[in-house]
N, C-alpha and C positions, 0 to 999 in steps of 0.2 A: 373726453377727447383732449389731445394735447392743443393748446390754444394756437394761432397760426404763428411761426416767427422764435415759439419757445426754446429755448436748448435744452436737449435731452439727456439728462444725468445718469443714468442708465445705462448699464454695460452688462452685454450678451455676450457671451464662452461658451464655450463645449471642452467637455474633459471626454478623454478615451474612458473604457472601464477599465477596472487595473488588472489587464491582462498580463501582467510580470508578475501577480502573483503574490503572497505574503511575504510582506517583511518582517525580520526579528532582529534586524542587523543592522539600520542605519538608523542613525535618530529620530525621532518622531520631529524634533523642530525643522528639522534639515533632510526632510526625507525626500528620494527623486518621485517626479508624477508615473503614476501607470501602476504603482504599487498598492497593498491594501493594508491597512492595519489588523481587520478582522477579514476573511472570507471562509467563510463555512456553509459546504453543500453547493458552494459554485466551484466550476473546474473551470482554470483558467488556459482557454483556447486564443491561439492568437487573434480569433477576428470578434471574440467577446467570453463574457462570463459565461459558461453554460450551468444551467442547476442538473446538478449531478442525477445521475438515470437510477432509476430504483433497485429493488430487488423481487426475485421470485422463487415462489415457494416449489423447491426441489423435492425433498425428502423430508415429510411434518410427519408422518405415521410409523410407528413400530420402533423409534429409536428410544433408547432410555437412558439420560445422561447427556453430559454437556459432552459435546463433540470437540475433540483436541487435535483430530489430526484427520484430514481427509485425504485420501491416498488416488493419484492416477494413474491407470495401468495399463498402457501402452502398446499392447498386444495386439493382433489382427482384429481381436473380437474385443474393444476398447471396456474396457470396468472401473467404478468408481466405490471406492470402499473409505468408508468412517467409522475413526475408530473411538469408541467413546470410554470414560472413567465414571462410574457410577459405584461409591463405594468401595468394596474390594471384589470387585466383581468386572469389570469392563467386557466389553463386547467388540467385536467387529463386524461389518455392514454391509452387505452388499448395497447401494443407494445406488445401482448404475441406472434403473428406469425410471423417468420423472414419473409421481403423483402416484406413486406405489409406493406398500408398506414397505418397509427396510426389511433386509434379508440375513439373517444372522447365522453369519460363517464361522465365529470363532468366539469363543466366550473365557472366563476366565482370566482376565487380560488383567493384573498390577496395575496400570492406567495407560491411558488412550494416548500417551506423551510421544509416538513415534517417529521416526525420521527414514525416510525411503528413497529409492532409487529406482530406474526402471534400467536394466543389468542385460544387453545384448548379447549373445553366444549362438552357435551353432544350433540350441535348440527355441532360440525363439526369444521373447522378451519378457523377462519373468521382472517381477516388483518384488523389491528385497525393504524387510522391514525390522529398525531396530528400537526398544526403550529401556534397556537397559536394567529390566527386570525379569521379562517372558524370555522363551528360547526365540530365536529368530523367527519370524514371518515370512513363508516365501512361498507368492503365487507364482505358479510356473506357468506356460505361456499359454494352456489347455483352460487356462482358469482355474487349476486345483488346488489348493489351500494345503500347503504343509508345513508342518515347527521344525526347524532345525537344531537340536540339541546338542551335547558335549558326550564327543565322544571318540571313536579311531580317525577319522576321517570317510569314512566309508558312507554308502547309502546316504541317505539325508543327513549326515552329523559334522560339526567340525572337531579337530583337535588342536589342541595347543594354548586354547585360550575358550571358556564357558561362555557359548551365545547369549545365557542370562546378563553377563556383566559389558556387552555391546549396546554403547547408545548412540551413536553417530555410523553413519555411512553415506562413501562416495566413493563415485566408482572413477579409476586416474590410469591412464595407457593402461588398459584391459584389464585393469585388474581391480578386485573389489577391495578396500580400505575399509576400518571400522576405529571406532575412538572407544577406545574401553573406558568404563567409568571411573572416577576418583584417580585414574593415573594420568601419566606423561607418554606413556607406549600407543602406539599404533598398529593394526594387526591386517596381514594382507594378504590373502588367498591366491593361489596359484593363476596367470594370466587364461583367462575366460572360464575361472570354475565359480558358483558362488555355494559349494561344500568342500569338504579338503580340509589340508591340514593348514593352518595359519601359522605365519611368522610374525614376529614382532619390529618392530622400528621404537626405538627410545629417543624421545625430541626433547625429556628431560635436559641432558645434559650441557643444550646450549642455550635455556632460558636462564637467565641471573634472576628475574623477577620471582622465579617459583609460580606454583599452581600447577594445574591439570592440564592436558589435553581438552580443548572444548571442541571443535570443528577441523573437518581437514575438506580441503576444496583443489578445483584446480583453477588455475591464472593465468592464460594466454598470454605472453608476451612479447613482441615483436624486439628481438636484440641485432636485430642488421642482418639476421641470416634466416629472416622470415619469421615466422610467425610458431611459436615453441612456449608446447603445454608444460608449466611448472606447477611441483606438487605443492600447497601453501599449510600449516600446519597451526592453528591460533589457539595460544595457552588462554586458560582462563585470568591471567595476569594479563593480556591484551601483548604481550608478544606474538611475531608473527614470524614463520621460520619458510623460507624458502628453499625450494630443493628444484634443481634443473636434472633432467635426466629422464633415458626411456624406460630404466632398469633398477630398481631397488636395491638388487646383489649383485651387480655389476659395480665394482668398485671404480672400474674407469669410466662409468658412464651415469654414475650416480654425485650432484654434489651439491656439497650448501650453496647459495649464493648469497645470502644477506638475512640477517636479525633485524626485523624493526618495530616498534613500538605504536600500535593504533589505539591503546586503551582498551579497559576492560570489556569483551564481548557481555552481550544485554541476553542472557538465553542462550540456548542451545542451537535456538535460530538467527543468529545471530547475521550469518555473514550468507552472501547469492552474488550468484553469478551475474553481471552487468554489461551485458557484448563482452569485450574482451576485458575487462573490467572486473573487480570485483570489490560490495560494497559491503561496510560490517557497522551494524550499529553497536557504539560502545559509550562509555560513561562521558566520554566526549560530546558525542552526537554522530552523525553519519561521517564516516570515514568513508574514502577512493582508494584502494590499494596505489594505484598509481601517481596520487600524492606522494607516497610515502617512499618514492623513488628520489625524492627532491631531499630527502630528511633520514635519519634514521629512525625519526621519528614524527609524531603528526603536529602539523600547528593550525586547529581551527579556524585561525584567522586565514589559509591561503584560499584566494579566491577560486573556491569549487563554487557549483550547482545547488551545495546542499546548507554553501553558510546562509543562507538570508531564512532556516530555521535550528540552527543547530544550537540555538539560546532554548528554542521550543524542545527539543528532542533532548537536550541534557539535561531540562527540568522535570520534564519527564522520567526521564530514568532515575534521577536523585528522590522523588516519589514515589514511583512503583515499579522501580526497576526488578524488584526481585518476584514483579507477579508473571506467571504465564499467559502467552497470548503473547510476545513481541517476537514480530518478525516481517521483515522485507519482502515483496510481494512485486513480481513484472509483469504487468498485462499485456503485450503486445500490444493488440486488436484495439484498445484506444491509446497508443501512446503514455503511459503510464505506469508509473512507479506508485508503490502505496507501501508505507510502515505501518503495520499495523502494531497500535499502545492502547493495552490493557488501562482502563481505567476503575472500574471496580467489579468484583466479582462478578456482573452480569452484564457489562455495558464495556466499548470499547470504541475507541474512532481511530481514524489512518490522516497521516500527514502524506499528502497526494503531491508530484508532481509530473507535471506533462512534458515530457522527455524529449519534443521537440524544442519547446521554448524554453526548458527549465524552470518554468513555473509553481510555484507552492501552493496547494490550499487544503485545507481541513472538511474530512468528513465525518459529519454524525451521523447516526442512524444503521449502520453497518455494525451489527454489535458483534465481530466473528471472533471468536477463538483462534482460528485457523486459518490459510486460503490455502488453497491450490487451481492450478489450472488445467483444464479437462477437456480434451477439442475445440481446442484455442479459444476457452470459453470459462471465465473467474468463478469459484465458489468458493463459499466459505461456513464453516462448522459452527455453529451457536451451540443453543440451549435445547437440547432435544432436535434437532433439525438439521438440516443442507439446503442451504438456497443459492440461487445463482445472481450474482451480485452484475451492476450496469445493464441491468435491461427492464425494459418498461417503462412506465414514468411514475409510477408509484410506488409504495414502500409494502411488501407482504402483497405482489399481486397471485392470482390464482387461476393458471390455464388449462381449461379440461382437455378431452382428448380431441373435440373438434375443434381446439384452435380458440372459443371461447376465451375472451379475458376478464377475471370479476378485477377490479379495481381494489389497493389498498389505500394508504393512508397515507395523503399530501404530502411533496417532500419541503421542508421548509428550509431554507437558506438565506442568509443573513452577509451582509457584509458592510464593511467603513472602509473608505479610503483613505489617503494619506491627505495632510491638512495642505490645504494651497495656500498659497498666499495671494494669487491672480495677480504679480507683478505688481506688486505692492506691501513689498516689506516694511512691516513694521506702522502700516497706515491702515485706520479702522474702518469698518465695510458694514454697510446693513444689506443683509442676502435678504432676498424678497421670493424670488422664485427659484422653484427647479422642477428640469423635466428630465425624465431615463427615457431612454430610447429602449424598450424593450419589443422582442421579437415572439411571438408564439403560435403553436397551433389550436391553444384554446384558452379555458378560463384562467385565472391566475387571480389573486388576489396581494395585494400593494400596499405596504406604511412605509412612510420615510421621512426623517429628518434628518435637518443640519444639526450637526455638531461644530463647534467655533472654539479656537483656543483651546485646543488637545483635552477635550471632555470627549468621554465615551456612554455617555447614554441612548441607548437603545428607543423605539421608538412603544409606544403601548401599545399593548397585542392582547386577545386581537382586536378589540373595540376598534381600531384605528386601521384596520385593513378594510381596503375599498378592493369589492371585486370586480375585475374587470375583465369587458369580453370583447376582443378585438373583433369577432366576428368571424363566419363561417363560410368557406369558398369547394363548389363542385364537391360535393357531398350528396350529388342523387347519382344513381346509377347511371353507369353508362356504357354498352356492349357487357350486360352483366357481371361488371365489375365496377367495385366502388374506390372512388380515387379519394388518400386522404388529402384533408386540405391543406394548403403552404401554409410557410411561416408569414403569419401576420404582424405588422409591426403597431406598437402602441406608442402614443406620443403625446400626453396631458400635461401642460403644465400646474404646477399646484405651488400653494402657497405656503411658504416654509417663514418662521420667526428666527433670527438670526444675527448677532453683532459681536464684531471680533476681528481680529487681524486677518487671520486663518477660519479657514473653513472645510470641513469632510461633510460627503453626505453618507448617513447611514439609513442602509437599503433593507427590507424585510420582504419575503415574496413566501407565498403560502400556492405549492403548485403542483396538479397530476398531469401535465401536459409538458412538451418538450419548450422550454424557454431559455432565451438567451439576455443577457443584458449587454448592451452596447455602448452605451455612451450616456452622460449626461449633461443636458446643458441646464446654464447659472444663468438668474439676471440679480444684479446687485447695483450696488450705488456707493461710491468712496465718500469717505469721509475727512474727518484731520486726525491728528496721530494721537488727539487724546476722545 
């Protein structure tokens, strides 16, 4: 007990969690508070950290091969098909009923590398599919499975240009676009046909930089007279050709608008639609098309959304840029954006951000090949499988047909914040304590240290994780229904070794339940400046 009369040398703080998100972009000595240096497997929500929701297992039976491309198909009778590379053989899948073997529609296949569309006309919503090897893919709206081959135009066939050598497709004012392989040319089917004869468009002629055709998309832009769909066409030299108009062959109503320079697209998947927006990851890192209104070209340093990681994203790509598996990803249904970056042939993470705050953070454990979205609900293609990613709270869970959940494997996340100095630059400080404010509905397990003077060591795992259980609330029956329990809040302080100007705490949480991190508070003691 402090003696009666003492003065108390000790000073109590609370820091928010770093709901803003990673930073890659302001200095470590000079960094602003709310930010993180490491967050990985926390999603940064305005009103705390959340550890990121797990996955479950969709389609684990009868697939053979790493899954590259999972397709949604939009019809009255909704279907979800993956298409896999196994050798020289690939398959394609029917994967639409959870915890059923996969259904094999189309075999044969060059590799699973395809790019789709779901293509509205007069008879329904057919899924149009190209890699730029097979004849085209095209489920018609009945659900039947037919190849489009080279040939009059007639019946199922195109002419003008060989559906084997179509690897891109998007569909722009009713009509179907495709990116032939190794050229500059663009090839476009008559307004609401997706068989017929195709014509070409040459976007060669107005790039200097050279390369190919890589992607063609379309770009909403509001120019003073509302709101007007423009065609955007991106060489694989990272030129970007803009075209205003309703009509291709309409020479009065087709025309350029502007050459601009984003850098070289990362893949084939390079570039997605962003509200009216549209984003392309390139050797830069995430480019805005609507940056590029300011410039003819891009300058990383303008203050977007996506600089506080575009050090992250371009070291990335100088690595493994040339592996499969990159590509931009919108979730709706939680607010978020995810890149998905190959990191070695079996393993991959996403650079997350929550799209209302513009928040950054890194996830492990999502090892996809692939995403797409599937009634309003994320999947993504691995290694023999389809599972459906943010839901549950564990990693690989498994739900039978009555609803049953078996539990997978703890998700762990990890994070440092940015070094404080608690208003006291450049004066030394013994940290003594600190508490996190965490929230849960059940067990969690917890290490944590200070870090002092921009060291990044991690804490010892798991020897050093204490678990802990906030405790269990209205978990008996009640009118034969069971209610689960609220979010319980945890609040211990513990003893941390600590001396330095600066100081970060680095957090470790080992967890299959829903938890949030909210705050931490400090007790420390100033010192003198040596």
């Amino acid at each position: 007990m402090m003696p009666s009369g003492a003065r108390q040398v000790s000073k109590v703080t609370t820091r928010p969690a770093p709901v803003k998100g990673l930073n890659a972009y302001d200095s470590i000595v000079a960094m602003p508070q709310g930010y993180a240096l490491v967050l990985r497997n926390f999603f940064a929500q305005p009103y705390g950290c959340q550890i990121r929701r797990g996955y479950r297992k969709h389609c684990v039976e009868g697939i053979i091969g790493p899954v590259e491309t999972v397709a949604s198909h939009n019809a009255l009778t909704p279907k979800l098909y993956a298409f896999t590379t196994d050798g020289a053989s690939g398959v394609m899948y029917d994967v639409t009923t959870p915890n059923v073997p996969a259904v094999s529609k189309l075999g044969g296949l060059a590799n699973g590398r395809f790019q789709h569309i779901n293509f509205a006309n007069a008879a329904g919503v057919s899924l149009v599919a190209v890699n730029g090897a097979n004849n085209m893919v095209w489920v018609q709206s009945n659900g039947v499975v037919v190849t489009v081959a080279n040939g009059d135009g007639s019946g199922n066939t195109i002419s003008g240009v060989d559906p084997k050598n179509l690897i891109g497709v998007y569909a722009h004012q009713k009509r179907i676009w495709f990116v032939e392989k190794g050229s500059t040319r663009g090839w476009y089917l008559p307004p609401d046909q997706i068989t017929g004869v195709a014509r070409s468009f040459d976007f060669g002629p107005i790039w200097t930089r050279g390369g190919y055709l890589s992607q063609i998309l379309t770009w909403t832009i509001d120019d003073g007279d509302g709101a007007d769909d423009h065609l955007i066409a991106i060489s694989s030299q990272g030129q970007v050709a803009v075209y205003k108009g309703m009509d291709v062959e309409a020479a009065d109503n087709w025309s350029l608008q502007g050459v601009y320079f984003s850098g070289s697209p990362v893949g084939r998947r390079a570039a997605i639609r962003h509200g009216g927006d549209v984003m392309i990851l390139t050797d830069f890192g995430i480019v805005f098309l609507s940056d590029l209104l300011k410039s003819t070209k891009v300058n990383p340093n303008d203050d977007t959304s996506a600089k506080y990681v575009q050090q992250l994203v371009s070291a990335a790509v100088s690595l493994n840029g040339k592996a499969f598996g990159w590509q931009p990803f919108i979730f709706p249904g939680a607010n978020m954006v995810m890149i998905n970056i190959p990191a070695t042939d079996t393993t991959a993470y996403q650079l997350v951000m929550n799209d209302i705050t513009k928040a950054w953070s890194e996830f492990i454990g999502y090892n996809a090949n692939c995403w797409e979205l599937h009634q309003d609900l994320p999947f993504f293609g691995s290694f023999n499988a389809v599972y459906r990613a943010w839901e549950g709270t564990s990693d690989g869970e498994q739900v039978d047909s009555i609803g049953k959940v078996t539990k997978g494997d703890d998700i762990r996340a990890e994070a440092q914040t940015t070094f404080d100095y608690f208003e006291s630059l450049g004066q030394q400080k013994h940290f003594k304590m600190v508490r996190p404010t965490l929230l849960s509905r059940g067990d969690f397990a917890l290490s944590l240290s200070v870090n002092t003077d921009f060291v990044f060591n991690s804490p010892t795992a798991p020897a050093a994780f204490t678990v802990v259980n906030p405790g269990a609330w209205d978990e008996d029956l009640w009118d034969n229904a069971t209610w689960e329990g609220g979010l319980l809040t945890y609040k211990n302080w513990q003893g941390v070794v600590g001396i330095g100007t600066a100081a970060a705490i680095r957090l470790l949480i080992r967890s299959s339940s829903e938890t949030y991190w909210a705050s931490t508070d400090w007790v420390y003691e100033n010192g003198g400046i040596l």
